[in-house]
C-alpha positions as a Markdown table, in Angstrom:
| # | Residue | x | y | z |
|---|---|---|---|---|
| 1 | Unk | 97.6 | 96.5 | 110.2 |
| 2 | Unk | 98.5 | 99.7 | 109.3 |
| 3 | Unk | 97.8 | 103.4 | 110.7 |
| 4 | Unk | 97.8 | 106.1 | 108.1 |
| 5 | Unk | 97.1 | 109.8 | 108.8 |
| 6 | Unk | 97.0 | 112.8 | 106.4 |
| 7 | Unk | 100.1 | 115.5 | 106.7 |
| 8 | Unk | 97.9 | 117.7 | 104.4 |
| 9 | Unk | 96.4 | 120.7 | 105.7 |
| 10 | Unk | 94.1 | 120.7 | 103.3 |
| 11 | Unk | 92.6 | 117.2 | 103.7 |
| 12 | Unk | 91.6 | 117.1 | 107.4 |
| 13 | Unk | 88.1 | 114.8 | 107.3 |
| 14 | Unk | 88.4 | 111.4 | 105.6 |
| 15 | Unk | 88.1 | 107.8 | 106.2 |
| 16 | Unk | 91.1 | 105.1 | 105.9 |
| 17 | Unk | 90.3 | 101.6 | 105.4 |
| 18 | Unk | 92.4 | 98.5 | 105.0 |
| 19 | Unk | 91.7 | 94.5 | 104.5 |
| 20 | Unk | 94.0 | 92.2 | 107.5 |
| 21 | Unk | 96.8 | 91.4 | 104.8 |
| 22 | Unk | 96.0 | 93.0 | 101.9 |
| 23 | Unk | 98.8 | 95.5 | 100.3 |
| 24 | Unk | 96.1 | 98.8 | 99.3 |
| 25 | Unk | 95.2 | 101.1 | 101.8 |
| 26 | Unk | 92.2 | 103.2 | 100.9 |
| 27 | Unk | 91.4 | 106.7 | 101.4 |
| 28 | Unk | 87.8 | 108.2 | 101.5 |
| 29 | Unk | 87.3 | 112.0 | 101.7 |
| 30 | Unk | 85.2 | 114.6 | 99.8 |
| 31 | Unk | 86.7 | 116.9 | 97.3 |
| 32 | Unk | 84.5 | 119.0 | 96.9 |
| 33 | Unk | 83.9 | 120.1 | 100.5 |
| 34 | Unk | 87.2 | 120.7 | 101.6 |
| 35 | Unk | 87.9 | 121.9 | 97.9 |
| 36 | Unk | 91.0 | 119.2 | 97.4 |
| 37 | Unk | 92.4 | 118.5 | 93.7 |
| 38 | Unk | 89.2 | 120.3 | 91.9 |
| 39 | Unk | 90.8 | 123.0 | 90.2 |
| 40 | Unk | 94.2 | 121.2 | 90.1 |
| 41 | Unk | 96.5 | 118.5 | 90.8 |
| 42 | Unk | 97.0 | 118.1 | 94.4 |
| 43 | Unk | 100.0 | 116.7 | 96.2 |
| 44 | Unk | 98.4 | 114.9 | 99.0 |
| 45 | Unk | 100.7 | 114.2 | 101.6 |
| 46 | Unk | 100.7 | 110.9 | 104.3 |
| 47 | Unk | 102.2 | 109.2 | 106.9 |
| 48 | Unk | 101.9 | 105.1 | 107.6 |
| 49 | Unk | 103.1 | 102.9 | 110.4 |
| 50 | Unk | 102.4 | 99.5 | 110.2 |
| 51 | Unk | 104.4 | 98.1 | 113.2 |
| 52 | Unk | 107.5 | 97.8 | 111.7 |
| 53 | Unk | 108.1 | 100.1 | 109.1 |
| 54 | Unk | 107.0 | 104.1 | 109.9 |
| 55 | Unk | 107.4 | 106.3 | 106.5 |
| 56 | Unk | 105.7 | 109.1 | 104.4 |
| 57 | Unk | 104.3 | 108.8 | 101.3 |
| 58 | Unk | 102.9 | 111.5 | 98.7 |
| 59 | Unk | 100.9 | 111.6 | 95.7 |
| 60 | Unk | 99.0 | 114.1 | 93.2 |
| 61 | Unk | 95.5 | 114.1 | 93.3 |
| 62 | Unk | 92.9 | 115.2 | 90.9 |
| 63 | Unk | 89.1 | 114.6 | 91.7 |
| 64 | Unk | 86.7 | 113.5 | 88.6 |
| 65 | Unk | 83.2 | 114.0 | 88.6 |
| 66 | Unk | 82.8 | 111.3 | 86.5 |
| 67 | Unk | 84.1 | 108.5 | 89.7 |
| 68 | Unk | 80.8 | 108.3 | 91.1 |
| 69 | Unk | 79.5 | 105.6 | 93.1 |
| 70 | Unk | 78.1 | 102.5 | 91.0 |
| 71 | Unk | 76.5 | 99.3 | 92.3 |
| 72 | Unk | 76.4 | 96.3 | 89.6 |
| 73 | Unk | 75.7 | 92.9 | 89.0 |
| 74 | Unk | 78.7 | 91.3 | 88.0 |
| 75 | Unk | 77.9 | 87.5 | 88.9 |
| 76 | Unk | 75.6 | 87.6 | 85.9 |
| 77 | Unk | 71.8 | 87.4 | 85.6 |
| 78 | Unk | 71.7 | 83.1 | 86.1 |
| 79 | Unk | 71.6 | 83.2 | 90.1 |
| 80 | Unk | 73.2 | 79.2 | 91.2 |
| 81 | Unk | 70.4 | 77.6 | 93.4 |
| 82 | Unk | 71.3 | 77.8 | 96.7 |
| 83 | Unk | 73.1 | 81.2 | 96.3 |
| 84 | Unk | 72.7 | 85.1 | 97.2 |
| 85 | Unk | 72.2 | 87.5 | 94.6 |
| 86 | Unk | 75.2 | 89.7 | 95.3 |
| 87 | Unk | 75.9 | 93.4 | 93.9 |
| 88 | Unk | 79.2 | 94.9 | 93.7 |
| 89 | Unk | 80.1 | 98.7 | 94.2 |
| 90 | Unk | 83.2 | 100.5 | 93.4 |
| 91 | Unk | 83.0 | 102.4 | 96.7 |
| 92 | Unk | 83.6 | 101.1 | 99.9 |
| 93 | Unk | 79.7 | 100.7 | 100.7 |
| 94 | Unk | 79.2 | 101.8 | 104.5 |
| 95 | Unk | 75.2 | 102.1 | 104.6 |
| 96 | Unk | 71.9 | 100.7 | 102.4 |
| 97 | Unk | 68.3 | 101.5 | 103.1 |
| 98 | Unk | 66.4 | 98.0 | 101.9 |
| 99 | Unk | 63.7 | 98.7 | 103.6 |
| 100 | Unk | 63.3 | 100.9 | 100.9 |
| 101 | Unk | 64.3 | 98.7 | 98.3 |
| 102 | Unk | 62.2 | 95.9 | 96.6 |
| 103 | Unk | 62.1 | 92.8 | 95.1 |
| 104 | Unk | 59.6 | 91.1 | 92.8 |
| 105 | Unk | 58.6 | 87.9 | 91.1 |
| 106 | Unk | 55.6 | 87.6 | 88.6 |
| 107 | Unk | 54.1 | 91.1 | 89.8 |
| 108 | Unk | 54.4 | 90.1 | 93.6 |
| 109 | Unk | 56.9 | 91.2 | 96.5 |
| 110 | Unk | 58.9 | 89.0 | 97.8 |
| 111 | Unk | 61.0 | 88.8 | 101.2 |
| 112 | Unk | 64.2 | 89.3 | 101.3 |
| 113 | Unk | 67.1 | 90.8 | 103.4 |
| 114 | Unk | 70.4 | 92.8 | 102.5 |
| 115 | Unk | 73.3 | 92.9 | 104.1 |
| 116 | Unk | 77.0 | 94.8 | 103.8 |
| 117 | Unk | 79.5 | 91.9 | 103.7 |
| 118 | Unk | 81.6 | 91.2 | 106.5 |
| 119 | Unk | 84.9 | 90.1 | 104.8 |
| 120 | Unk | 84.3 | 92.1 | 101.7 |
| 121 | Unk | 82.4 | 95.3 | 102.3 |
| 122 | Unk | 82.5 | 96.0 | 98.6 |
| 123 | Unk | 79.5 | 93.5 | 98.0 |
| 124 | Unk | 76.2 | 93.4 | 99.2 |
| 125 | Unk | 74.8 | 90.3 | 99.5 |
| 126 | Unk | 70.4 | 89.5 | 98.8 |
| 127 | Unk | 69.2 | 86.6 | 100.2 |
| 128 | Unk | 65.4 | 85.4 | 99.4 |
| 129 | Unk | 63.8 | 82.0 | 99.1 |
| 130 | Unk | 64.6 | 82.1 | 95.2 |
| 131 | Unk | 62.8 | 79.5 | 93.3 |
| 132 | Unk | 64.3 | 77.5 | 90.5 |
| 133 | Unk | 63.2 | 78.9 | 87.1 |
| 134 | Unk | 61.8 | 81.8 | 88.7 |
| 135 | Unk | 62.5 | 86.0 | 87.4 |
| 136 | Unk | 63.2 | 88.8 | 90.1 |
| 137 | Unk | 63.4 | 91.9 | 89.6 |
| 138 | Unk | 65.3 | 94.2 | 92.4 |
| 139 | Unk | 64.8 | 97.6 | 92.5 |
| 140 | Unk | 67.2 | 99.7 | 94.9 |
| 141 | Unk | 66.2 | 103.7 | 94.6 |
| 142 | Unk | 69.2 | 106.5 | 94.8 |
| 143 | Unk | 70.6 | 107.3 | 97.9 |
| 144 | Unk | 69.7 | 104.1 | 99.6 |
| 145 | Unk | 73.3 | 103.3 | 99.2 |
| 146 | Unk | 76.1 | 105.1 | 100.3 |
| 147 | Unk | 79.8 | 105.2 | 101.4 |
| 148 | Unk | 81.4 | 107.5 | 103.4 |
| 149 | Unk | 80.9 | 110.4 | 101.2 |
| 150 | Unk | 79.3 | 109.6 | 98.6 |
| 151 | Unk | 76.1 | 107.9 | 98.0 |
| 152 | Unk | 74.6 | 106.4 | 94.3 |
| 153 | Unk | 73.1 | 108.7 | 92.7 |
| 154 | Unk | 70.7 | 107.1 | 90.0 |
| 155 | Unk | 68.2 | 104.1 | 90.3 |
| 156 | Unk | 69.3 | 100.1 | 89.7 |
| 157 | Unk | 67.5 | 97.8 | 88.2 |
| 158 | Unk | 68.4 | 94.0 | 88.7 |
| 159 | Unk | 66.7 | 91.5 | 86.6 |
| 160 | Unk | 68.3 | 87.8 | 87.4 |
| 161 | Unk | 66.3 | 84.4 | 87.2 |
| 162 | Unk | 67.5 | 81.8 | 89.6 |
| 163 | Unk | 69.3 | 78.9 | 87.7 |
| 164 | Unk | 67.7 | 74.9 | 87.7 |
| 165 | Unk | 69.1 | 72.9 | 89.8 |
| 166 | Unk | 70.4 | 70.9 | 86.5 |
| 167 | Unk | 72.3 | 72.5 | 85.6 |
| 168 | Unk | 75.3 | 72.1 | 87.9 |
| 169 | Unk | 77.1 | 70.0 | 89.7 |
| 170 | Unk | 78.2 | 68.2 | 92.6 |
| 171 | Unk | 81.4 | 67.2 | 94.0 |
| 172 | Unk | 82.2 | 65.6 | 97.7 |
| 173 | Unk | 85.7 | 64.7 | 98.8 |
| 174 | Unk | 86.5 | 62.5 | 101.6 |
| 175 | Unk | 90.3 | 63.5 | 103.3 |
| 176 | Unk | 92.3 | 61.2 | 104.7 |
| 177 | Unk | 94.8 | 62.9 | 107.4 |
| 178 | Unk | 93.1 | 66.0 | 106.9 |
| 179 | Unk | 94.7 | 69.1 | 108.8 |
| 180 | Unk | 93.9 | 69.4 | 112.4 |
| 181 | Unk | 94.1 | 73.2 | 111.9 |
| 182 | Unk | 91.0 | 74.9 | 109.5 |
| 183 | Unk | 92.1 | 75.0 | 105.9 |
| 184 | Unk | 90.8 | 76.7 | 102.4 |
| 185 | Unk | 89.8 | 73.7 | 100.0 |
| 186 | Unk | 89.3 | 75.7 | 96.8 |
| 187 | Unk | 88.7 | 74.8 | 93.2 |
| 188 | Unk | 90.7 | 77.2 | 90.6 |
| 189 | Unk | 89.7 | 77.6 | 87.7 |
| 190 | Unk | 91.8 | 77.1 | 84.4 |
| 191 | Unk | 92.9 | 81.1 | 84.4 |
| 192 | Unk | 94.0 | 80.5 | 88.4 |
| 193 | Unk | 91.0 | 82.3 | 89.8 |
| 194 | Unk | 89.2 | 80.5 | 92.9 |
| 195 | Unk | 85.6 | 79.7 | 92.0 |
| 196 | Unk | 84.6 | 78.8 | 95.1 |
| 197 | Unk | 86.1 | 78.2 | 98.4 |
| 198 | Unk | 84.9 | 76.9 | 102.2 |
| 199 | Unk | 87.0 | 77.2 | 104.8 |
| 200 | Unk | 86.5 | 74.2 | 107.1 |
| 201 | Unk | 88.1 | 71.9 | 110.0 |
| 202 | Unk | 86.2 | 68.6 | 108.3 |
| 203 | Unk | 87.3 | 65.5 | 106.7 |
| 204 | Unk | 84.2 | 65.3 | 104.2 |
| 205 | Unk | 83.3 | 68.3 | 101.7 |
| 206 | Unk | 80.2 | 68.7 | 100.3 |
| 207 | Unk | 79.9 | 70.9 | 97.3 |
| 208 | Unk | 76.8 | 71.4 | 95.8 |
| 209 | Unk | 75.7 | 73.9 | 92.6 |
| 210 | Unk | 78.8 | 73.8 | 91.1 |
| 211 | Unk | 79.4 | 75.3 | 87.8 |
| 212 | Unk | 80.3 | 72.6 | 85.1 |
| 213 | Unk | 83.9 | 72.9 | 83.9 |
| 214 | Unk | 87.4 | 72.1 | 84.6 |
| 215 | Unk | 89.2 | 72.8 | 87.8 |
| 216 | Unk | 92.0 | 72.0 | 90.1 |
| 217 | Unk | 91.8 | 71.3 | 93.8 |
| 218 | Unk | 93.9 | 72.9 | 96.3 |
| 219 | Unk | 94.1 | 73.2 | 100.0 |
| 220 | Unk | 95.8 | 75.8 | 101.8 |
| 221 | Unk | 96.3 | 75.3 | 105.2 |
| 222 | Unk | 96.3 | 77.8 | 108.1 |
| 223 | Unk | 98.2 | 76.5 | 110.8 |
| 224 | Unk | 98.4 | 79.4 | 113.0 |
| 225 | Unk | 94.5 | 79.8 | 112.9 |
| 226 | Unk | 94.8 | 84.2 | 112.4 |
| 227 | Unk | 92.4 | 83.3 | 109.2 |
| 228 | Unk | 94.5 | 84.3 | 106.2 |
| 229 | Unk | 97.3 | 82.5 | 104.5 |
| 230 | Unk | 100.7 | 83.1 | 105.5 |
| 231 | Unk | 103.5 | 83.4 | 103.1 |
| 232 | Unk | 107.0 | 82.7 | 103.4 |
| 233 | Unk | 109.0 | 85.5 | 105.2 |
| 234 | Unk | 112.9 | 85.3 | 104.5 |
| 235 | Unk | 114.2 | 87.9 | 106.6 |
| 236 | Unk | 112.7 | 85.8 | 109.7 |
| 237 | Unk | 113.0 | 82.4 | 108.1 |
| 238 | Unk | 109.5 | 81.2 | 108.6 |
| 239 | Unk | 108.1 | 79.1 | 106.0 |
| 240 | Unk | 104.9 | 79.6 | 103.8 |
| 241 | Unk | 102.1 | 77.7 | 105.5 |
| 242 | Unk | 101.2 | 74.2 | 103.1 |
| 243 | Unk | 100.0 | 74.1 | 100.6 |
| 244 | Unk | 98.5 | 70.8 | 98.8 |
| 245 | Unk | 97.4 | 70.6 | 95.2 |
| 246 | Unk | 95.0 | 67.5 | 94.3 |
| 247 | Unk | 97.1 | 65.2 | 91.9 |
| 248 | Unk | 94.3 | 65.7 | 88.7 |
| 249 | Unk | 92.1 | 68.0 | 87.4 |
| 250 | Unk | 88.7 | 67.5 | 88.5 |
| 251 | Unk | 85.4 | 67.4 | 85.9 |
| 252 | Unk | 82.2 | 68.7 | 86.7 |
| 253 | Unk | 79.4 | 67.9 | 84.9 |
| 254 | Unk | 75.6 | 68.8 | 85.1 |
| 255 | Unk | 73.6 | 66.9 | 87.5 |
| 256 | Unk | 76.6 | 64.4 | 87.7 |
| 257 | Unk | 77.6 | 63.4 | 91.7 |
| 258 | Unk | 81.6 | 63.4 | 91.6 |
| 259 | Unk | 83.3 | 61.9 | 94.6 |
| 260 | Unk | 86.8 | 62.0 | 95.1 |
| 261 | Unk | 89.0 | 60.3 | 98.5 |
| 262 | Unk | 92.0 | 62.8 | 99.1 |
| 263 | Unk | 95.0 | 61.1 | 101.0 |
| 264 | Unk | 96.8 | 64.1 | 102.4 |
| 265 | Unk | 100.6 | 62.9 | 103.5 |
| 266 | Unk | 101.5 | 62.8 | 106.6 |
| 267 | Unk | 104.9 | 64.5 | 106.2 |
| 268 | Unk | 106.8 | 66.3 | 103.2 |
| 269 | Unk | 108.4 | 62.8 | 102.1 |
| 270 | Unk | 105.2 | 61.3 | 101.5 |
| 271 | Unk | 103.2 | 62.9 | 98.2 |
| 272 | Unk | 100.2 | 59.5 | 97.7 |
| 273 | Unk | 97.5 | 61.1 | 96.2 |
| 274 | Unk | 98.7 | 64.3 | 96.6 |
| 275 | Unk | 101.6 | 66.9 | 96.0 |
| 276 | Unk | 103.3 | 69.3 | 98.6 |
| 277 | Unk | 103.5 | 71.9 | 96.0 |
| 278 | Unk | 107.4 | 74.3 | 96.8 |
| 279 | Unk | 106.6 | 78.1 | 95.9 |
| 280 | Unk | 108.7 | 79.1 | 92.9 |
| 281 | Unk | 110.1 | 83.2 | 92.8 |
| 282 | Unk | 107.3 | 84.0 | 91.2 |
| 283 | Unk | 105.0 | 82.8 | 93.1 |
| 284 | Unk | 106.2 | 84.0 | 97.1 |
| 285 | Unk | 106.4 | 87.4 | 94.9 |
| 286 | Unk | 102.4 | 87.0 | 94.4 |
| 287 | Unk | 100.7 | 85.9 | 97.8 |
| 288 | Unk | 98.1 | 83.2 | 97.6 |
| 289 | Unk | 94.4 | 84.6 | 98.1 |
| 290 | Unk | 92.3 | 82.6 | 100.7 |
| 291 | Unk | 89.2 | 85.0 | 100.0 |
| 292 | Unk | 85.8 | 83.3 | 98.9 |
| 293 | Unk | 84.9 | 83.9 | 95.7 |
| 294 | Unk | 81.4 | 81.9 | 95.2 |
C-alpha cells in the first residue's frame, strides 16, 4: 500500500491507483483542464508514504494528444472453448455502457455480459454462450468506455470465432502432500510467461482447453494466505515463500488427456518428484508474478 498526493499547485484533481504489491503507482488527471504540461514540460511534484518509507518524488511532464484511450484485442481472434473474450485498454478503465454495446453471430444478437475485472482493471472480460466454430462480431460504440478522464473516442470492432474443442488440450495432476495453505499451480511457457494459472487449496487439477505446446509446471505457495507471493526480505530475514518446480517439461497435445501424479516433499531434504527450487540474485531482484494470465 502506498498513499501518494500531489505537491503541485497546478495539479489539484486526479486519481492515484495502485495493484497490492506491484512497484508502479499510477496517476490519472486531465491536462487539458487544469492546463498541466500542454504548452511545456512540467515538473510535477509528489509525495508517497508507503508505511515505511515517507519521500518526494518529481518528474517532467508533457501531455500528448496522441495517448488517447484504446481498447484491443490482444488474446487473438481464436477465442479457447470455455473462455471469455477479453479486451485490453491502455487506461485504467473505470466505466462501460454494454447495454449499449452488441454482439452478433450469423446476423443475430446474442446475450452476453461485460464486466471491468476485479484483479486487473485494465481488461474487460465478455462472457456469452460461444459456440464451437461459431463467428462474433462485438461492436462497443465511443464513449461507452471510459476511465477517469478520458473516455475512447472512436468505435471497435471485434471479430473472433470461438476455437473447436480439438484443438487443445488437457492436463490433470494429482498432488501428493499438496500444501495445506492455497497455492498458484501455473504452467510457463518456454519464454517464462505464465499461460495459465488457478489458484486452488486441491489435491487434483483439472485443466481443460489448453493450448498445445511445451511448458513447465510450477507451484508457488502462499503460506500466509494475504493472496500474492511473498519474496524474500533480507533486512528482516524472512524467507521467500516455496516454491516447487515439476521435475520435466510437460507436452500438450491436441485432444490428447495428459495426467501427471506430483509428489510434493514433505520437507526441504526430500526433492522425489519434485525440486525445491533456491532463488538465485537475479531472480529475488525480479519478484515472481502469481497473476492469471489465461
Amino acid at each position: 500500500k502506498v498513499d501518494v498526493l500531489s505537491l503541485s499547485d497546478k495539479l489539484r484533481d486526479y486519481k492515484v491507483t495502485h495493484q497490492p504489491k506491484s512497484d508502479s503507482v499510477y496517476i490519472w488527471f486531465d491536462a487539458t483542464a487544469q492546463n498541466v504540461g500542454v504548452a511545456n514540460n512540467e515538473n510535477l511534484k509528489f509525495s508517497f508514504d508507503n508505511g515505511v518509507k515517507k519521500d518526494s518524488v518529481s518528474l517532467f511532464y508533457r501531455y500528448n494528444a496522441k495517448n488517447e484511450m484504446v481498447l484491443n484485442n490482444s488474446g487473438g481472434n481464436l477465442l479457447p472453448p470455455g473462455k471469455d473474450f477479453v479486451i485490453t485498454s491502455n487506461y485504467f478503465v473505470d466505466k462501460i455502457q454494454p447495454e449499449k454495446w452488441t454482439l452478433v453471430s450469423d446476423s443475430i444478437q446474442q446475450d452476453f455480459t461485460a464486466e471491468i475485472d476485479e484483479k486487473n482493471p485494465f481488461e474487460i472480460h465478455i462472457k456469452s454462450d460461444f459456440k464451437e466454430g461459431k463467428k462474433y462480431s462485438l461492436t462497443i460504440p465511443k464513449e461507452t468506455a471510459s476511465s477517469f478522464y478520458e473516455t475512447t473516442k472512436i468505435s471497435k470492432r471485434f471479430d473472433f470465432e470461438a476455437d473447436k474443442l480439438e484443438n487443445y488440450g488437457e492436463f490433470v495432476l494429482t498432488l501428493e502432500n499438496a500444501p495445506t495453505q492455497k497455492f498458484w499451480i501455473q504452467f510457463m511457457t518456454e519464454r517464462g510467461d505464465i499461460a495459465y494459472s488457478r489458484y486452488v487449496n486441491e489435491s487434483k487439477i483439472d485443466f481443460k482447453s489448453l493450448k498445445p505446446g511445451t511448458y513447465e509446471l510450477r507451484i508457488l505457495v502462499d503460506e500466509n494466505n494475504n493472496g500474492v507471493w511473498d519474496s524474500a526480505d533480507f533486512a528482516d530475514g524472512v524467507f521467500a515463500e516455496p516454491v516447487y518446480i515439476f521435475e520435466k517439461k510437460i507436452e500438450i497435445r491436441p485432444l490428447w488427456d495428459i495426467r501427471e501424479t506430483w509428489k510434493l516433499p514433505l520437507n526441504n531434504l526430500e526433492t522425489d518428484s519434485a525440486t525445491v527450487t533456491p532463488l538465485n540474485k537475479e531472480e529475488i531482484t525480479k519478484p515472481l508474478n502469481p497473476e492469471n494470465k489465461e
